[in-house]
N, C-alpha and C positions, 0 to 999 in steps of 0.2 A: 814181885808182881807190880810192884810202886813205880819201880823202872822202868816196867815194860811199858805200861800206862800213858808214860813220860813221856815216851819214844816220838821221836818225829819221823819222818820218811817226807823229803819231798819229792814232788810230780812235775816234770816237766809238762807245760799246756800241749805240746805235739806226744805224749807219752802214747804209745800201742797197746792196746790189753796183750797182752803173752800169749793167748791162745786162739782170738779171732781176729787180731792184726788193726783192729778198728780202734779209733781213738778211744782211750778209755775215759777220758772224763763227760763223755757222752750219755753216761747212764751209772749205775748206781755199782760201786767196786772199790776193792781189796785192795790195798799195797801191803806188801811185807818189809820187813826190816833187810833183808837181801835186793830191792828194791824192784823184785819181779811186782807186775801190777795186774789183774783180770779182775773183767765186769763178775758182778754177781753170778748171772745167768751162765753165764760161757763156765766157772768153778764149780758152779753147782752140776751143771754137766759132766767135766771130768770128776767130779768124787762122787759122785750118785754111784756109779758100777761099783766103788771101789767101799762104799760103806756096808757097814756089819746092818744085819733086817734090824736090829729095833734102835740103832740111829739113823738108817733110812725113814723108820716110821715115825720116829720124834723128827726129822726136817722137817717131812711132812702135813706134820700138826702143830708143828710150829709156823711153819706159812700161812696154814689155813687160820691161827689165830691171828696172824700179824694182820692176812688179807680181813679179814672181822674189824680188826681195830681200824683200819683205813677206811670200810666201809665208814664206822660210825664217826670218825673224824670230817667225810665228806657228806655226812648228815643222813645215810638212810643205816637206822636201826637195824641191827641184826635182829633176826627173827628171836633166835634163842636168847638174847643178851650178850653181852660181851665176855668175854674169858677173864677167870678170873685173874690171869697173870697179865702183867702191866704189859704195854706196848715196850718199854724199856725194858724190862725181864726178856721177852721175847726176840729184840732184838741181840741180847746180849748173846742170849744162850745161841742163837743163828750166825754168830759169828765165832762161837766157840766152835761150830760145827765145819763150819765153811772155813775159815781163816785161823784155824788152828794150828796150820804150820805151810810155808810156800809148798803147793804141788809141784812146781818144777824142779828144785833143788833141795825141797825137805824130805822127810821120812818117807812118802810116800814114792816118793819117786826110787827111794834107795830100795823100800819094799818090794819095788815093781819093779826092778833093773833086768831079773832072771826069763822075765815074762817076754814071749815070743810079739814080734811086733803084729803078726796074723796070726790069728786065732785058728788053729788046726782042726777046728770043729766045722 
């Protein structure tokens, strides 16, 4: 885990997100250690379909905390208080979810190899 931590991945400044073709250092995103790179938004799109219901429901409330914590970072109070997990817990665990392993050339892609490119439905 120490190593992995350690890891560097550089970015070229013309580097493409993988999935919407648009620079990626335009907004907020992943590099993997295979050196595929995609914004948040564009990952979080392809692995939404592809997650099991109660870690679709934990992204979910895991954004809705992170977006709480920015609220009160930009000075208006959350109605309810803020979450008791840190803005850095939140982040961590959002990236275990998200950037767990490259979609393009990681497990899920091996998972999804069998799957028809159109949906017979």
């Amino acid at each position: 885990l120490k190593q992995a931590e350690e890891r560097v991945v550089t970015i070229a400044p013309d580097q493409s997100c993988e999935i919407c073709g648009a620079l990626v250092m335009k907004e907020r995103f992943y590099a993997f250690a295979c050196t595929h790179a995609c914004h948040e938004a564009c990952l979080r799109a392809l692995l939404l379909p592809t997650l099991k219901p109660e870690r679709k429901d934990r992204l979910f409330k895991l954004e809705e905390m992170r977006v709480l914590h920015q609220a009160a970072a930009a000075g208006s109070a959350p109605a309810g208080g803020l979450p008791s997990t840190s803005l850095e817990d939140v982040e961590d665990e959002l990236d275990g979810i998200l950037a767990d392993d490259c979609p393009l050339c990681g497990q899920l892609m091996i998972d999804t190899i069998t799957r028809p490119f159109i949906d017979p439905e």
